[in-house]
Every structure is written in C-alpha cells, then in structure tokens.
C-alpha positions as CSV (number, residue, x, y, z in Angstrom):
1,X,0.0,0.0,0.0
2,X,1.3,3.4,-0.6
3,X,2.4,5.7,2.1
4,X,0.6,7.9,3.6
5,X,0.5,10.8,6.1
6,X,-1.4,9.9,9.0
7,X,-4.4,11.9,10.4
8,X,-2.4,14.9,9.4
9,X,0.5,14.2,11.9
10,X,3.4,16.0,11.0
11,X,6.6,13.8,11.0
12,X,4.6,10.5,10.9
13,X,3.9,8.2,7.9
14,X,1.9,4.7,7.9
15,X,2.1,1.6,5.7
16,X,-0.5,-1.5,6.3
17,X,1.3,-4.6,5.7
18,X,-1.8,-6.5,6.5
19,X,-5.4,-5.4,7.4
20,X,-7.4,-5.7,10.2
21,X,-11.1,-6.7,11.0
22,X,-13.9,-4.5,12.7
23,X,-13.9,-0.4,13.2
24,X,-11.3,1.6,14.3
25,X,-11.1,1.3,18.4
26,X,-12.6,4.2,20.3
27,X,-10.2,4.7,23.0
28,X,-10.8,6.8,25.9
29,X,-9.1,7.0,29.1
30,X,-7.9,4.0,31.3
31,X,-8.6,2.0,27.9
32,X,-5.9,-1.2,27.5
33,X,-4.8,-1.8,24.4
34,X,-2.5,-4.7,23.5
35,X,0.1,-5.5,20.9
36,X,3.4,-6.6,19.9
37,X,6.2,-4.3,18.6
38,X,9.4,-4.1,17.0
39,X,11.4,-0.9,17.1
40,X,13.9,-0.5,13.6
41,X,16.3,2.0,12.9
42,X,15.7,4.4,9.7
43,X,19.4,2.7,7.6
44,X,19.8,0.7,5.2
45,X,20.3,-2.7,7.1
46,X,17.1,-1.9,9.2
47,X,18.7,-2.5,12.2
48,X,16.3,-4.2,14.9
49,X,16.6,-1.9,18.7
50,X,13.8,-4.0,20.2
51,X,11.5,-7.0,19.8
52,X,8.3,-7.8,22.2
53,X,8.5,-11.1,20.4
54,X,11.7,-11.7,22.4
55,X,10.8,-11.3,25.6
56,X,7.3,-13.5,25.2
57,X,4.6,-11.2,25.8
58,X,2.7,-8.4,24.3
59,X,3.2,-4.8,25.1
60,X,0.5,-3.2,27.4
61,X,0.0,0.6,27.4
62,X,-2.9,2.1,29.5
63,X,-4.7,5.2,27.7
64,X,-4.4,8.7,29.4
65,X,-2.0,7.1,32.0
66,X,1.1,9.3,30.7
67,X,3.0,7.0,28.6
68,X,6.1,8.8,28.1
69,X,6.3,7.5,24.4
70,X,2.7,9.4,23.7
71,X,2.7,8.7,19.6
72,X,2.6,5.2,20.3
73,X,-0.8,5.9,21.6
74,X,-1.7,7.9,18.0
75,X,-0.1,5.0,15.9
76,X,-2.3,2.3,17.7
77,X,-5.9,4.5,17.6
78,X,-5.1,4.2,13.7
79,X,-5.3,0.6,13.6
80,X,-8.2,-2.2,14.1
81,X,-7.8,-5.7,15.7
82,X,-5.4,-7.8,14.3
83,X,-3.8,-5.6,11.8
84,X,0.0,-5.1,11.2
85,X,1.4,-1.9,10.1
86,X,4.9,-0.2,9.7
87,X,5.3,3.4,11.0
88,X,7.7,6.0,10.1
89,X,8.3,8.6,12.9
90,X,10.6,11.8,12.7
91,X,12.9,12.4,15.3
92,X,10.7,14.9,16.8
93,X,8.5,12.1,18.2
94,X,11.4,9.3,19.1
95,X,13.4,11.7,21.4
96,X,12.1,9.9,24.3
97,X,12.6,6.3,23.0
98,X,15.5,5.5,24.5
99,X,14.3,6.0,28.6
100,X,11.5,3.6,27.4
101,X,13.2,1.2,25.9
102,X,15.5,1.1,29.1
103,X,12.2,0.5,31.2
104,X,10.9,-1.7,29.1
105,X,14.1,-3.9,28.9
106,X,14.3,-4.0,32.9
107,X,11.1,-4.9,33.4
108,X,12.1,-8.2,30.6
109,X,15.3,-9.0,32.5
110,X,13.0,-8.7,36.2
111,X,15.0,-5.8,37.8
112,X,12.7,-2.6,38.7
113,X,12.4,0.0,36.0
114,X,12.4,2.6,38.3
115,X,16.1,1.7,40.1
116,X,18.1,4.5,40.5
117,X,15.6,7.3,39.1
118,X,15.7,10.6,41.5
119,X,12.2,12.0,42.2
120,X,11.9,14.3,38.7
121,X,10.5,14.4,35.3
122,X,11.3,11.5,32.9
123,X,13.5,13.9,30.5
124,X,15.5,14.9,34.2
125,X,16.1,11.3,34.9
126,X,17.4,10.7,31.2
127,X,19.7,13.8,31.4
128,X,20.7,13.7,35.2
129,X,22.7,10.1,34.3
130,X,23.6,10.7,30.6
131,X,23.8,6.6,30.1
132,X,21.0,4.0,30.0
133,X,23.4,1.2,30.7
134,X,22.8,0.3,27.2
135,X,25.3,1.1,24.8
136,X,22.4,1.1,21.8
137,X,19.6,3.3,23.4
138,X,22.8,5.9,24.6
139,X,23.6,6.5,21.0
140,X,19.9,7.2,20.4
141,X,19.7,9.7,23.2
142,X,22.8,11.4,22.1
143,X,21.5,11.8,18.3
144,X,17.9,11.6,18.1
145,X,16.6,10.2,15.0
146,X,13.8,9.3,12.9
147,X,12.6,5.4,14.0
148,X,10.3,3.0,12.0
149,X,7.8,0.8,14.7
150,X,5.8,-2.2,13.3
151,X,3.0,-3.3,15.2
152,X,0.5,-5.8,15.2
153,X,-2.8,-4.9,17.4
154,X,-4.2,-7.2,19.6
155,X,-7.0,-6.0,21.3
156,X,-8.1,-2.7,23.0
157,X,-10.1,-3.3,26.1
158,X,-12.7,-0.5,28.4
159,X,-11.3,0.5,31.5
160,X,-14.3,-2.0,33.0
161,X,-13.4,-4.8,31.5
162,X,-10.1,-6.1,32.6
163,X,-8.8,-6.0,36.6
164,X,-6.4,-2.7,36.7
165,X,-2.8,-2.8,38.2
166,X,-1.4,-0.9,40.9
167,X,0.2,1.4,38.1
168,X,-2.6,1.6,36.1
169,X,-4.9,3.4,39.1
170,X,-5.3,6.7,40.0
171,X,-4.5,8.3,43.5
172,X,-8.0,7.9,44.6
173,X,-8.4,4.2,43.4
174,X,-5.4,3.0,45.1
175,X,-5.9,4.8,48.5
176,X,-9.3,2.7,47.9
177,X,-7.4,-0.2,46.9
178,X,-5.6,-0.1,50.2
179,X,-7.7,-1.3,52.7
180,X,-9.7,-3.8,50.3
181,X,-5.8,-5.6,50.0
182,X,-5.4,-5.4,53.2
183,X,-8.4,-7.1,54.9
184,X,-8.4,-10.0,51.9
185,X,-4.8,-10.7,53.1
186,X,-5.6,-11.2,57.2
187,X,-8.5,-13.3,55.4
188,X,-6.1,-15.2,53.8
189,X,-3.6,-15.3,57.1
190,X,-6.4,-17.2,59.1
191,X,-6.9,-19.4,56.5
192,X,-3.2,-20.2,57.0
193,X,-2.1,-19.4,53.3
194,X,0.8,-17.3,54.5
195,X,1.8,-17.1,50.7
196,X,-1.3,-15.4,48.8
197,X,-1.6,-13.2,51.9
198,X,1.7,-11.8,51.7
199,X,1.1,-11.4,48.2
200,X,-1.8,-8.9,49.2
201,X,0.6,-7.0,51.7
202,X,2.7,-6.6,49.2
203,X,0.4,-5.0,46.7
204,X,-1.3,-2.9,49.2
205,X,2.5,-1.4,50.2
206,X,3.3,-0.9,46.4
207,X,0.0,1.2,46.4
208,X,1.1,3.6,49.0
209,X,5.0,3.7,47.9
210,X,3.7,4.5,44.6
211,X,1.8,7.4,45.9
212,X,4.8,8.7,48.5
213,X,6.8,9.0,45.1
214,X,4.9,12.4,45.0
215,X,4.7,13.5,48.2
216,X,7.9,15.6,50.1
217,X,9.4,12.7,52.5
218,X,8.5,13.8,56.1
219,X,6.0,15.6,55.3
220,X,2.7,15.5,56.3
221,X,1.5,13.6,53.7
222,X,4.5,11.1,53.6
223,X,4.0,10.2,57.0
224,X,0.2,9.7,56.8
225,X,0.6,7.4,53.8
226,X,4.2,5.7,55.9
227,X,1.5,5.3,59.1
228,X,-0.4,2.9,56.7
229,X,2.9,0.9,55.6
230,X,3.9,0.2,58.5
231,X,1.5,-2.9,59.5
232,X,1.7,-3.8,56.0
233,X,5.0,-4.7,56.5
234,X,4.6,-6.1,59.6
235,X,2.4,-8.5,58.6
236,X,4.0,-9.2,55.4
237,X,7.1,-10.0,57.7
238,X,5.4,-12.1,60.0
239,X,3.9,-14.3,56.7
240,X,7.7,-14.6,55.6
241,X,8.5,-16.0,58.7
242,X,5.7,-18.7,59.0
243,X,7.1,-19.4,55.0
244,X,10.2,-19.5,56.7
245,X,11.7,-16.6,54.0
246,X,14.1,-15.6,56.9
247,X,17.1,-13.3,55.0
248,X,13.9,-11.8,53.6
249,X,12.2,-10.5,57.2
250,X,15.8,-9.6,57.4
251,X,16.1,-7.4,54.9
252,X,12.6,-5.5,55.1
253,X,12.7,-5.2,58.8
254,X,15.9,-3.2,58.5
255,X,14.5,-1.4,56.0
256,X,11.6,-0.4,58.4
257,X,13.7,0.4,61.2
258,X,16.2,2.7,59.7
259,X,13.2,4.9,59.2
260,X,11.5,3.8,62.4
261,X,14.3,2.9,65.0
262,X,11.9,2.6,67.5
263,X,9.2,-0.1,66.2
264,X,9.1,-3.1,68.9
265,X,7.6,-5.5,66.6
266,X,9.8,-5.2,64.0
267,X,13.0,-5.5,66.2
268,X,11.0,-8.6,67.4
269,X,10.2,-9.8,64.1
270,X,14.3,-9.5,63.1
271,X,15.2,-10.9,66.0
272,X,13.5,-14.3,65.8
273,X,14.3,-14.2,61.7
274,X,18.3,-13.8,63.3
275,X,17.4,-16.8,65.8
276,X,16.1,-18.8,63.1
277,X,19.7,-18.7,61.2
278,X,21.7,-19.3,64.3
279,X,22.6,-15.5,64.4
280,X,22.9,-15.8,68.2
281,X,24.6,-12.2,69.1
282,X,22.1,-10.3,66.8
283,X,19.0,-11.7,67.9
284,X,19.8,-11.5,71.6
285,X,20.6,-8.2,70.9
286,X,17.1,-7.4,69.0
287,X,15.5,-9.3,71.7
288,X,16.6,-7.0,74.5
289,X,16.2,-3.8,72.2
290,X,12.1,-5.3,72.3
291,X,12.1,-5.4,75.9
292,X,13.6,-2.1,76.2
293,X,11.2,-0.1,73.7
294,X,8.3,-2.0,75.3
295,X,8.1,-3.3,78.6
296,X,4.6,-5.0,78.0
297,X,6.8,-7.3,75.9
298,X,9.3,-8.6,78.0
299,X,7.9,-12.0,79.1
300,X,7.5,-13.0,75.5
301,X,11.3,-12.0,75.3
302,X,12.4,-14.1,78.3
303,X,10.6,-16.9,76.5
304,X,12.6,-16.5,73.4
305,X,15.5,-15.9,75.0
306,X,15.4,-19.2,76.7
307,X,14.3,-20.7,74.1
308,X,17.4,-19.3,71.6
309,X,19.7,-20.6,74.8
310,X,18.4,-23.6,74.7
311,X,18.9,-24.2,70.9
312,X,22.0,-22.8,70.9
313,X,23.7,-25.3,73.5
314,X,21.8,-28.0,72.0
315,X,23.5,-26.9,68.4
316,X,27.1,-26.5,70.2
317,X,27.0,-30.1,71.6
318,X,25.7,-31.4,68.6
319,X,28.8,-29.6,66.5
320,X,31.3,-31.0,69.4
321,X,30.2,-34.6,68.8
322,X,29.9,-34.1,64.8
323,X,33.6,-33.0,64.9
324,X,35.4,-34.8,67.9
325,X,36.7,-37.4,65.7
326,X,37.8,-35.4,62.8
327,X,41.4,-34.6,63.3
328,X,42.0,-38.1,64.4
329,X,44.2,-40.2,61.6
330,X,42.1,-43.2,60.7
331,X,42.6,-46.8,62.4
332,X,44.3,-48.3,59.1
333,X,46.8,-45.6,59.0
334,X,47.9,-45.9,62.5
335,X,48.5,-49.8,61.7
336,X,50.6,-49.3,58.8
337,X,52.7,-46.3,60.7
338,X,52.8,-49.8,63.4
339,X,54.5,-51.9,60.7
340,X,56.6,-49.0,59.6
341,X,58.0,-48.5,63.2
342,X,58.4,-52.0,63.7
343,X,60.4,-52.5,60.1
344,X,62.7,-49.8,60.9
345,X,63.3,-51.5,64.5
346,X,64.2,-54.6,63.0
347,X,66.5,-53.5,60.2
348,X,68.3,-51.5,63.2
349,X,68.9,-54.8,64.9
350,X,70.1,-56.2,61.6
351,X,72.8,-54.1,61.4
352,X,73.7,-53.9,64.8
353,X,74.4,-57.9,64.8
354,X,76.2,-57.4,61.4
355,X,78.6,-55.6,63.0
356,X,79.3,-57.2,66.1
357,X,79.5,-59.7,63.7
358,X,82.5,-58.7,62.4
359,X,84.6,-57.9,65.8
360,X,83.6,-61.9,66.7
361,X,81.1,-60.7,69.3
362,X,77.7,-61.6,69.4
363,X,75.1,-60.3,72.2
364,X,72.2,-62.4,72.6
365,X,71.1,-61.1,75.8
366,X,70.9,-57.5,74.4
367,X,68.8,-58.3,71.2
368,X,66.7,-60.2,73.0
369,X,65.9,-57.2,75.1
370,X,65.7,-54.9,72.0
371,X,62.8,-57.7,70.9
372,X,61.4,-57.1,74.2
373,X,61.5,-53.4,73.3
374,X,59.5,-53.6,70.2
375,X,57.0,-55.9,71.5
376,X,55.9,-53.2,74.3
377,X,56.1,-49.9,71.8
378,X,53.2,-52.3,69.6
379,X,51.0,-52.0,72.6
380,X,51.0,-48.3,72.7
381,X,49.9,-48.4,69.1
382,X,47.0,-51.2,69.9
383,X,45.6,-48.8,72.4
384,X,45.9,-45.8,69.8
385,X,43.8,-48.0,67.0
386,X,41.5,-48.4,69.5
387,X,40.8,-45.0,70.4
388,X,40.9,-43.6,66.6
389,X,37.6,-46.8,66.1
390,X,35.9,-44.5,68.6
391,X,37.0,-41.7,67.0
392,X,35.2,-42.9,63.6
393,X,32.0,-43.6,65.3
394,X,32.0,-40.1,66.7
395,X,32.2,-39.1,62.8
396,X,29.1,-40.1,62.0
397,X,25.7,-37.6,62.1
398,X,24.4,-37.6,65.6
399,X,20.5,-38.4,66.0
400,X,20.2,-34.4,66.9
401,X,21.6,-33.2,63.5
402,X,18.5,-32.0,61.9
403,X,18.2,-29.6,65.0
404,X,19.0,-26.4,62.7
405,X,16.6,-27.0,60.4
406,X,13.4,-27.0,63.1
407,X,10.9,-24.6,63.4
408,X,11.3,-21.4,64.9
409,X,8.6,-20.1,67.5
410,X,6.6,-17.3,65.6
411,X,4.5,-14.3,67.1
412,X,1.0,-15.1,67.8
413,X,-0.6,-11.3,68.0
414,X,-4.7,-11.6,69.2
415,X,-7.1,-8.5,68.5
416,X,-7.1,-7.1,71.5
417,X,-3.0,-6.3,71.4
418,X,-1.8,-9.4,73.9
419,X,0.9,-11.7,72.5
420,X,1.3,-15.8,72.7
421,X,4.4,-18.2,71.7
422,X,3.6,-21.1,68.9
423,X,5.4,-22.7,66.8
424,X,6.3,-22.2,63.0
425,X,3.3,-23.3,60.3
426,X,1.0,-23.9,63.6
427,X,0.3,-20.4,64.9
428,X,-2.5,-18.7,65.1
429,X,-1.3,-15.1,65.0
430,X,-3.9,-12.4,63.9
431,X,-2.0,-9.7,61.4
432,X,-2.4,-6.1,62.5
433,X,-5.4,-4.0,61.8
C-alpha cells in the first residue's frame, strides 16, 4: 500500500502490511490496548533496537495514563484488531525512546524500572545520568533520529473490562485499593495461606509507595501514607517468617527500622528471623532492644530468649560430637605407621648384629631385650587403633543433626494487642489491623 500521512500528523507516515477486522477502536481513558512491537532503525540494514516477540509477551499501554512515548498511543488508535502496520516517525517524536526502551528492557530482564531514578520528570532522569546502561539506546539519546515501529494490534479493552494494576490506578483508586488488599490478606492469614496473603501485603504497600513517590518525604502527607505501611510490612514479615523466608524479614525489617528505630515489633520480628539462622549475638541483641522499647513485651522475650539458649547449647553439643573425631588419623593408617616403626626396629637390629659380627662378638642377651622393646612400643599403638575406632564412630551424624533446620517459634498477636508463643506453620497469630 502506498504511504501515507497519517491523520495529518506531521513527521509520521503509515504503511498496512496486512489489514485488520472490525472499526477503528474508540479509546478513551484507562482503555488497554495490547500489541506486539518491533522498534527498527531508519538505515539501510534496518537494524532491529527491540522485539516484544523476544521477551514473550505483548506490550500493554494504559490510555491517558502518561505513557512517556505518547505517539505510540496515535499509531495504535489508527489501527483495528489484528492488523499489522509499519510506521515512520521523525525524530521529533522518538526523542524519548531510548528512557523507554530502558524500562521496558528492565522490566524483561526482572530488575525494577524505576532503580536509581531521582524524584523528577522522565527527560531529568534521562539527562541527570547521561547513560541507560545500554550502549544502543545511549547512542539514540545522544543523536535523536527518525525510527520505523511495526506493530500488530491485539486487542483494546474498556477501563471496566479487565482488573487494573497498581500502576494503572489513579490516587483515589489506590488509596481505595488499600484497605480492600489489606483485609483479603488477614482473610487469607487465618486461613493459614501465609503465601497469597503476603502477596496482598505486598500489593497494598506498592499502592502507597507509589503514591509517597509524589509526596515531600516527612511531610505531612508522607507520613500519613508511611503510618499505613507500617503494619503492612509487619504482617508481610510475619507471613515470611511462617514461610520460613528468613534473609527476607531480614532485609525488610531493616529497612523499616532505619526509618522507624523505635518499632518493637519489628526489632522482634528481626530478632527471631536472626534466631532462626543461628545468628545468636544479633537476635539476643534485638530481643533485649524489644524489651527495652516495650516493657509490655518482656515475658515473650524471656521466653525466646530461653528458648534461643536452649537451641544454641543443643546446636554447640551437637557440632562438638559431629567433629570430635575429625582430626583423628584413621585406624588403618595408625597400623601401617605400626608396621613402619616395627620395620625400621628390625632393620636396626640387623645391622647392629652385622657388625658385632665382624669384631667376633655376638650379644644375645641384648637383642633379646631390643625384641622385648619392640614388643611393648606395639602395645602403645594397639591402644591408639583403639581409640581412633571411637574416634570414627564419633564421625558419623548424631541423632540431633537435623536440629537447625526445626521450626522457629513465631508471634502469635490476638485483636485485642496481647501476645502468645507457637510454633512455625501452627500459629494462630492475627495480622495487625
């Protein structure tokens, strides 16, 4: 087909390589529309920047939701359900290809697009690092120029026909959102599915980060949005810890408490995720931090601290019997260095009688008493071979082996605030409200 300008946009031409079925989409804001792409440089060899074919799955782009690339959202609104067409675009369109790209190409290798981005304007970001760690998309950002997208639409869908991502809301749908995620997740904790619950925590605090990206930190309205964070990660933490995700209550109750040094629970939480991989000094240390910060807590930490003392002698006598044999040299070599000694004895009374031998004098007596001799250095040796059998035995896994591998005792938090001990994968704690 021959080109064409397109709905009288300057800079942009469109080719059909095959047609679609139905009428043109009428989009409209929070519509989805869905496609593949492939992203070719204006030269002779066509050189390919990007495929979505590579990665496995179409592109997604949410209408009126600020796409940074906004021609892409023209180009699509030209074309009907499963048609293909090639689009030439002028440099004054493609200057903000290569930040999107970069996103895009994150999100495909599972790392955050976002990492490292200061709180400013996309064009900032792009400018304030002058490389996208991609050798390719820096030489587009250095010399904008003209780029040719093929795409193939999919589908376009009405903002009330498909279930919206975090991203995809506005403000006021995902301070909505919040509480709705939060109260299916403590669902979800009493039915004991620890894992789809934290997965609810975890959407509800991606929610409210998302929206403290805009807000001045310590406000007034970064702290009211951190205020509803805080038992989301709490109870996110204490789901990790009945999974027995350990290094990751770690690393988000640091997190937490670098901002909030003085958050009882979560020092708890750490400490018992630091008991559970035999990081004695650390989680003793949490565990008196808890009963410092709140004294209404400090029978629970005499428990655990017991408990941890108990575990951690149990683990030390354990280690002492795994190892008490170990620099012991096996019972075979200890017989053969008894043969070697006894060789080198009698080759030493060889040559003593060789040369008496030769001065006509022969002592019986004494090489009787030199037999003597190495008859009682073999006992020594007997009583050696003896001790290094016992020695293997002690080798071998003791009963209580498995011991670091048991379950850790988990929170149990009731409604009205008070506090029990259980066991790991058989509590009954109640996330916070």
């Amino acid at each position: 087909m021959e080109e064409t300008y397109l709905l009288n946009v300057e800079g942009v031409k469109k080719k059909i390589l095959h047609g679609g079925q139905g009428e043109l989409p009428k989009l409209q804001d929070g519509s989805k529309i869905t496609f593949h792409f492939q992203t070719l440089k204006d030269n002779f060899e066509r050189t390919v920047i990007d495929d979505s074919r590579e990665a496995g799955i179409p592109m997604e782009i949410i209408v009126g939701k600020m796409f940074k690339l906004e021609i892409w959202e023209t180009l699509l609104s030209s074309m009907r359900a499963g048609e293909v067409a090639e689009f030439w675009c002028d440099a004054i369109h493609t200057g903000m290809y290569a930040l999107v790209s970069r996103g895009m190409r994150r999100i495909a290798e599972g790392r955050d697009p976002l990492e490292g981005q200061k709180h400013r304007c996309g064009m900032g970001n792009m400018f304030d690092y002058h490389s996208t760690g991609y050798d390719d998309l820096d030489e587009l950002q250095r010399t904008p120029q003209p780029l040719i997208f093929i795409m193939e639409l999919f589908r376009v869908e009405e903002p009330s026909a498909y279930k919206r991502d975090t991203w995809a809301m506005s403000k006021e749908e995902k301070l909505a959102a919040v509480p709705v995620l939060h109260s299916e997740g403590n669902r979800l904790v009493l039915r004991k599915e620890f894992g789809q619950a934290a997965a609810k925590y975890q959407e509800a605090v991606i929610c409210l980060r998302n929206l403290q990206a805009k807000e001045k930190p310590w406000e007034d309205g970064w702290l009211k949005l951190e205020s509803l964070v805080t038992p989301l990660v709490l109870n996110y933490c204490q789901c990790q810890l009945e999974l027995g995700e350990y290094y990751e209550v770690l690393e988000h109750t640091t997190e937490l408490l670098q901002k909030h040094n003085d958050n009882a629970k979560a020092y708890f939480k750490r400490a018992k995720a630091h008991a559970a991989v035999w990081n004695e000094r650390e989680a003793r240390e949490d565990f008196l931090r808890v009963a410092h910060l709140d004294p209404s807590m400090a029978a629970a930490v005499k428990k655990e601290l017991k408990e941890l003392g108990e575990r951690m002698r149990k683990k030390h006598v354990e280690d002492r019997k795994r190892y008490q044999g170990l620099f012991q040299p096996p019972q075979g070599l200890q017989a053969s260095k008894r043969q070697e000694s006894g060789g080198v004895g009698n080759r030493a009374m060889l040559q003593e009688e060789v040369c008496q031998g030769e001065v006509g004098v022969l002592d019986t007596t004494g090489q009787a008493e030199q037999g003597a001799g190495t008859k009682e250095a073999e006992q020594p040796g007997a009583d050696q071979a003896e001790q290094g059998t016992l020695g293997a035995g002690c080798e071998e896994a003791a009963p209580g082996e498995a011991a670091q591998g048991q379950s850790v005792g988990v929170e149990v938090e009731s409604r009205d605030g008070t506090k029990q001990q259980g066991q790991q994968h058989h509590s009954t704690w109640l996330p916070e409200r």
